[in-house]
Each structure stands twice: as C-alpha cells, then as structure tokens.
C-alpha positions in Angstrom: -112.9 -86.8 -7.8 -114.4 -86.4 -11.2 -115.7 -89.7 -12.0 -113.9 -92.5 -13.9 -115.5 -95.4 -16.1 -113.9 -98.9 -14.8 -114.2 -102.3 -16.1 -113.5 -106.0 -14.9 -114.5 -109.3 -15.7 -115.2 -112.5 -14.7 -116.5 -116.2 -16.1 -118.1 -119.2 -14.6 -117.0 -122.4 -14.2 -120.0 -124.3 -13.7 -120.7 -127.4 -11.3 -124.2 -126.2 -10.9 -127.0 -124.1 -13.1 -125.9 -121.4 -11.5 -122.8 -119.2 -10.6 -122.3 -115.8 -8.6 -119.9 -113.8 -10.4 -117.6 -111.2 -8.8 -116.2 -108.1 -9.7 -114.2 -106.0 -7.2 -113.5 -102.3 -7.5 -111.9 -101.5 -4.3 -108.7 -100.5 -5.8 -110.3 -97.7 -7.9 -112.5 -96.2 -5.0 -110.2 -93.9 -3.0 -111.6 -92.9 0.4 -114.4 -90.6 -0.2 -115.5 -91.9 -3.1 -118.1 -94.9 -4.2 -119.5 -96.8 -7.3 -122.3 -94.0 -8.5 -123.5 -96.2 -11.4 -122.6 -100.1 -12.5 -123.9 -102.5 -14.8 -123.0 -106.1 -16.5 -123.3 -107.6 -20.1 -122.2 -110.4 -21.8 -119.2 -111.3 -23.5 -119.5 -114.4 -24.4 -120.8 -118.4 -23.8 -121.4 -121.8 -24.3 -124.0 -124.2 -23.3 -122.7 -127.8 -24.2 -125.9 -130.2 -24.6 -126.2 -133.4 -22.9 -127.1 -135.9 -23.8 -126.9 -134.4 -27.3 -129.1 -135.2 -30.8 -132.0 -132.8 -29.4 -133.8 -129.8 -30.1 -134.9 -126.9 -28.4 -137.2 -126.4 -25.7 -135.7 -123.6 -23.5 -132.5 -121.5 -24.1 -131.4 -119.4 -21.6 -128.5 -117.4 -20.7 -128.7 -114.5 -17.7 -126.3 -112.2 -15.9 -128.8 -110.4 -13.0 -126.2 -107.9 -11.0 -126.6 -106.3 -7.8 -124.0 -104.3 -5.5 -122.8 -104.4 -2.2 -120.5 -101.8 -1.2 -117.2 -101.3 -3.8 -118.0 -105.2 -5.3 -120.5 -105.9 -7.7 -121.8 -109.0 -8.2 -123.9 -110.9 -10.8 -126.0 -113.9 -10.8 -124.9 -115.9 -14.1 -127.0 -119.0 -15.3 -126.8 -120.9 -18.8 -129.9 -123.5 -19.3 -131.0 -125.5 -22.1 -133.7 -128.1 -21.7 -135.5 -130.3 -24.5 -138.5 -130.2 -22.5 -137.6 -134.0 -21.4 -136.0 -133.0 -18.3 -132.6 -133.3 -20.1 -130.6 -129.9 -19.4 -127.8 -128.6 -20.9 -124.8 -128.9 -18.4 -121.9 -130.9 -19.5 -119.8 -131.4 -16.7 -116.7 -133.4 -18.6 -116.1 -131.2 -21.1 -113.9 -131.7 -24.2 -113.2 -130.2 -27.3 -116.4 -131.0 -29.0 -118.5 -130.9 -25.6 -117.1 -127.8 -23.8 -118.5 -127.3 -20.0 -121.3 -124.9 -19.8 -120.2 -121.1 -19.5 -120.7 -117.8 -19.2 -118.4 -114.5 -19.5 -119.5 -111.3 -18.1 -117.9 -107.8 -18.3 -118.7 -105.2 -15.6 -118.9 -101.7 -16.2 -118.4 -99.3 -12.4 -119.0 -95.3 -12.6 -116.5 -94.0 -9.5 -116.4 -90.9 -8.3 -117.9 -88.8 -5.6 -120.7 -87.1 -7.3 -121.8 -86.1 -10.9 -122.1 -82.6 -12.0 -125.7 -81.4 -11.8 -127.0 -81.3 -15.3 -125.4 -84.4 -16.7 -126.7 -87.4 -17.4 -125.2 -90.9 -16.4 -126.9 -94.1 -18.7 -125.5 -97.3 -17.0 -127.5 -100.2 -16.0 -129.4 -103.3 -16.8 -132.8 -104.0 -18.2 -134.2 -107.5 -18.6 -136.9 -109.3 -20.7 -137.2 -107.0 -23.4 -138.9 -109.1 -26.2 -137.9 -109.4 -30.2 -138.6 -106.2 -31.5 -138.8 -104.5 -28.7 -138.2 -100.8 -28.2 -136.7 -99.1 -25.0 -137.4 -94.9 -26.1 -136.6 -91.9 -24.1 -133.4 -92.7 -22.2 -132.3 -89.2 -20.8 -128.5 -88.2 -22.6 -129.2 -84.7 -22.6 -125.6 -83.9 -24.3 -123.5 -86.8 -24.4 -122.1 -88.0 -27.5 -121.3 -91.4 -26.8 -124.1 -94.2 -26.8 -123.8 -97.8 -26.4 -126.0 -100.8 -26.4 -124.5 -104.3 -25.5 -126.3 -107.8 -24.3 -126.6 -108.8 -21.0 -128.5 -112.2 -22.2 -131.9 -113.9 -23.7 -134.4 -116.4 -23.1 -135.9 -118.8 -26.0 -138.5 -120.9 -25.2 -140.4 -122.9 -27.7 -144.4 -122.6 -28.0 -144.5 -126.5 -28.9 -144.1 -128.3 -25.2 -142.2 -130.9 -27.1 -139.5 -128.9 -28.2 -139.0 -127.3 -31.8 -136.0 -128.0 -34.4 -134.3 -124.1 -35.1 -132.0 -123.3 -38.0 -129.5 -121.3 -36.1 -129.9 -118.6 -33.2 -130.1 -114.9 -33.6 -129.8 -111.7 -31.4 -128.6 -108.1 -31.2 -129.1 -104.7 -29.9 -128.3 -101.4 -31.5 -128.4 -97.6 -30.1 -129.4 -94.5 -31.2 -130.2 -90.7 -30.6 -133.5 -88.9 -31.3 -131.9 -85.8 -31.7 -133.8 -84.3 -28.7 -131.2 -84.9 -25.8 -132.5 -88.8 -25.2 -131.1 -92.5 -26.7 -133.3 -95.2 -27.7 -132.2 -99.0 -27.8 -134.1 -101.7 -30.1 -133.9 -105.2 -29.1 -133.7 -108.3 -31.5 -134.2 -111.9 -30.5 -135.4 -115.4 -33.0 -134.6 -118.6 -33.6 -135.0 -119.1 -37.3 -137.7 -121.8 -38.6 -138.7 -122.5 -34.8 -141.7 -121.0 -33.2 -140.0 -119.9 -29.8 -140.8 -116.6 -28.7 -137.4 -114.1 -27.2 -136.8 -111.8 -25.1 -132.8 -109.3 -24.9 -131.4 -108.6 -21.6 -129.4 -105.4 -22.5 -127.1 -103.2 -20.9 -127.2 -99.7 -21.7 -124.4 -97.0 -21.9 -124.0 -93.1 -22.2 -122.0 -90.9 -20.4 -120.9 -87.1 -20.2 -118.1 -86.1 -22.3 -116.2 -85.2 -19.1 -116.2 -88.9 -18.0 -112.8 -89.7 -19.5 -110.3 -92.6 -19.1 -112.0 -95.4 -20.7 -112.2 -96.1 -24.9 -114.6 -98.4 -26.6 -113.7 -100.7 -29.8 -115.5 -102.6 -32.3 -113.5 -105.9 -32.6 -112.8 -106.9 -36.4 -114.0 -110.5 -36.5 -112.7 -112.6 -40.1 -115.1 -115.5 -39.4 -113.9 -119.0 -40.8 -114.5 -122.6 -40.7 -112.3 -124.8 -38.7 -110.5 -127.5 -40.5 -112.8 -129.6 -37.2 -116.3 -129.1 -38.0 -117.0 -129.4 -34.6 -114.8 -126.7 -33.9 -117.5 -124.3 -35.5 -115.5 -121.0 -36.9 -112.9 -119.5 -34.8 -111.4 -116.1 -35.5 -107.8 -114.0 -33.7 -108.8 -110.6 -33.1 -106.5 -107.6 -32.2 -107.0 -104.5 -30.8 -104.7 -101.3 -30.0 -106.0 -98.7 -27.9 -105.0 -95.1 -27.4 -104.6 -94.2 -23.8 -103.5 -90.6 -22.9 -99.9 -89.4 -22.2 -98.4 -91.2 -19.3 -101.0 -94.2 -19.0 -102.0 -97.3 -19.9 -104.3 -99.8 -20.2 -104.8 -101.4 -16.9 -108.3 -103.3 -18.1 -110.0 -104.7 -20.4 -113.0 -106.5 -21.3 -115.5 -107.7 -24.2 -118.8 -107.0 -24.7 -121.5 -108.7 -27.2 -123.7 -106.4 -29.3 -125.0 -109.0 -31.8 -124.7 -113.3 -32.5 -126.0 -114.5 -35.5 -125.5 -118.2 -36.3 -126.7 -119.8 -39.0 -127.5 -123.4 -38.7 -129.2 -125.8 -41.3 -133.0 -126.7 -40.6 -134.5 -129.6 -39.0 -131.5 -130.4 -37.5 -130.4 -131.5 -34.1 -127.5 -130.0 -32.2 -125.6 -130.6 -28.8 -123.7 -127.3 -28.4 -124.6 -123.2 -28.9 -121.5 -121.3 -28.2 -120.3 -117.7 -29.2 -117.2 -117.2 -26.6 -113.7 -115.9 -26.6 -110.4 -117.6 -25.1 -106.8 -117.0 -24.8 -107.6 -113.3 -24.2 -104.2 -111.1 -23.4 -103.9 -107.8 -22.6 -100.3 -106.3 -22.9 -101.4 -102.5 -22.9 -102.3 -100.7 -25.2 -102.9 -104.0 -27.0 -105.9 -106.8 -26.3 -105.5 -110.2 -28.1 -107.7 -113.6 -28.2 -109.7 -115.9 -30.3 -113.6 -115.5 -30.7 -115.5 -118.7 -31.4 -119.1 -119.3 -33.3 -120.4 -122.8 -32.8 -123.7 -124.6 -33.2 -123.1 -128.7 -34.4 -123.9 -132.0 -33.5 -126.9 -133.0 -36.7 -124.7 -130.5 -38.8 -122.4 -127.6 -38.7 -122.3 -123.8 -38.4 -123.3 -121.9 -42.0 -120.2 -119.8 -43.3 -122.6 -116.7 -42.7 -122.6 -117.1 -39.2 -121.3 -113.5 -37.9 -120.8 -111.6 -34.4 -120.5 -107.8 -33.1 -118.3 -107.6 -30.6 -117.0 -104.7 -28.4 -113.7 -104.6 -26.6 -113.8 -101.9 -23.7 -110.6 -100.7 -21.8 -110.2 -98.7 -19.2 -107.0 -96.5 -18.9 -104.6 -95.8 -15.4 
C-alpha cells in the first residue's frame, strides 16, 4: 500500500484544565498496514478569562500527542493565570465569555512502508522560543514543505502580571537548497516583558505521497457591529480531488495570529477560533474569529494565517 496522508479533528469542551483529544484512523488502515508517521497542530482557540479586568501572568495553550495502535491521541490544555491564582476557565460561557477551548487537527501517514530513499517530515516539536530556529530537517527531494502551530507558552517576567498590547505568533518554512527544510519560530506579546516559546508541527513529504491538498484560507478580517464580538470573517475553500474522488476530510491548521490590542489595557478573553465549519466535498465553509476585549477591543490590523488541509477518498 503506497502511503496515504489522512486527517481528522477534534475540539475540547472543557470542564477541567485539561482534555484528551482523539483521533481515530481505523478506517484508513487496511489489514497490513499502520500509522508510519502522525502529528497534531492547532487550529484554533479561546481562553475566556475569569474573573475578567486582568492582565497577564501566564498564557498557555498545548496539544502533546502520542499514539496507541491506529488512534492518536493528544493531551490539549488552555491556561491563563494573573499570577493571583485566578485562571482562565469560564465554565458558563456566553457570547462575550465563550468556555475555554481548543481545536486540534491531526495529520496520520498510512501505509506499510516508505520507499528507501525518501524522506517523511511529520511530527511535533515543543518549546521552541521567539526567534528560534529549527535547521537541517532532512527533505532530500520533496517539494512540498509546511510549517503550522501546535501551541505557545507566555509567561510574564514580572510575578505580578504585565499589561500586553495584543498577542503575536507564527511559523514559516523553508528550503536550503541542499535536500533539507528549516522552520523559524515567532512568539511576543507586544509592550509586555513575557518571554515565548512555538510548539510547531512540521510537514514534508515525497511527491509520491498523494491524496491529500493543502490551502491557504483567504481571511477579509472585519469588525463586528459587537465589539465584544472581536472581527469575524466567512471563508471558502474548493479543493481539487482527482477523478472519481472526493473530499472525505478536512481540517484547519494555524500558521500565524497576530492581534493587535491597545496598551495598558486589561482584557478577559484571547481567542482566534473557527465555527460553523462544513465540508460538502470538494468545498470547506466556516467563520474564523480574532478576539482580544474586555478594557478595549481588537485593532482593525489584527490578521491570521490559516491553512485548510483535505484529504481525498
């Protein structure tokens, strides 16, 4: 069986800090064959603050995968403290107070074996701090090369919490020309001194590995007539699958949050997180949300780089 890329995912709902997440494969492991290569990242979240009017102390937001036979599994947390023993975990929820949350999409390399030469990129790395570079990732030939978030950690050097002006992340890919891929990691919190650290997930496979398709969602930012509602956007994306299939699933995956928020400012709620997501093959539909109020609003310059991912059947 030559292998095939495959993709599910899963959110929280959160009555504790923390949530196993997971993702089965079963149904695209025919007998003989197993999961060579897997890994998670981020597609979105929301940590709703309460009590609110505070500042930050500790952000975090973590996916830490493992795999047990044709499932995989991931360990997904989303903490905010003030450093006053308040944490971020609104149980009610509401339209200006949403529950906290996490949405993970997990990529599965089936197959029975890879051919001898290639090289399969897929996994996790965790706690690679702002600026960081990860070089010399073994590609050999593949064209394809992807970089995606898997989470961060702020934490503020002052033990009594720091005021930020907004919340800022990425990770981008590249090639050195010389058969390996390099990923550079980007994590601040503007006007704060908190020091960050990327979870990533990384990405590059053989050309032969077909039956998957990667898009860069196009994401028209733009204030909600609710200020608390932050800025919401519709996104829609129409894949190509090959003659006689389909699209059969689909998933999102971060690459990039910036939100801009004003300084010296309180807040109650950091979100960047989709909803009302539809696939109807070869289309995927939903709404993808920037949020960061409760002192002030989101700037109009907020912006995200998001990834839809399908795999085809």
């Amino acid at each position: 069986m030559e292998p095939i890329l495959c993709v599910r995912s899963a959110a929280t709902s959160f009555t504790s800090v923390g949530q196993t997440l997971e993702f089965d494969f079963i149904d695209d492991c025919p007998a003989g064959s197993s999961i060579l290569a897997y890994g998670v990242g981020l597609g979105g979240f929301t940590v709703g603050y309460e009590p609110a009017n505070s500042w930050l102390g500790s952000l975090n937001v973590t996916l830490m995968p493992y795999l047990i036979g044709t499932k995989v599994y991931a360990t997904a947390s989303a903490v905010l403290t003030d450093y006053d023993r308040d944490l971020g975990r609104a149980v009610d929820g509401g339209p200006g107070n949403p529950k906290c949350a996490v949405q993970a999409t997990a990529l599965a390399l089936i197959g029975t074996s890879v051919d001898a030469g290639a090289k399969v990129v897929l996994g996790n790395r965790h706690g690679v701090a702002n600026g960081g570079v990860l070089q010399g990732i073994p590609v050999a030939t593949n064209r394809s090369h992807w970089g995606y978030v898997a989470g961060f950690s702020f934490t503020a050097a002052d033990p009594s919490g720091s005021y930020v002006s907004g919340l800022s992340y990425s990770v981008s890919s590249s090639l050195d020309g010389q058969g390996s891929m390099a990923l550079t990691a980007s994590a601040s919190t503007p006007s704060a001194d908190a020091s960050g650290t990327l979870d990533l997930l990384a990405l590059s496979l053989p050309d032969a590995v077909g039956d998957f398709a990667v898009q860069l969602l196009d994401l028209p930012f733009a204030p909600s007539q609710d200020q608390e509602q932050g800025m919401n956007c519709t996104f829609s994306v129409t894949f190509e699958p090959p003659a006689g299939k389909s699209v059969v699933n689909a998933g999102l995956l971060q690459a990039g949050v910036n939100i801009v928020y004003p300084p010296d400012e309180y807040f109650g709620l950091i979100q960047a997180s989709f909803s009302d997501l539809v696939l109807a093959s070869p289309r995927l539909t939903g709404t993808y949300s920037l949020n960061m109020h409760d002192g002030a609003t989101i700037g109009a310059t907020s912006s995200a780089s998001v990834y839809a991912i399908a795999q085809f059947g």
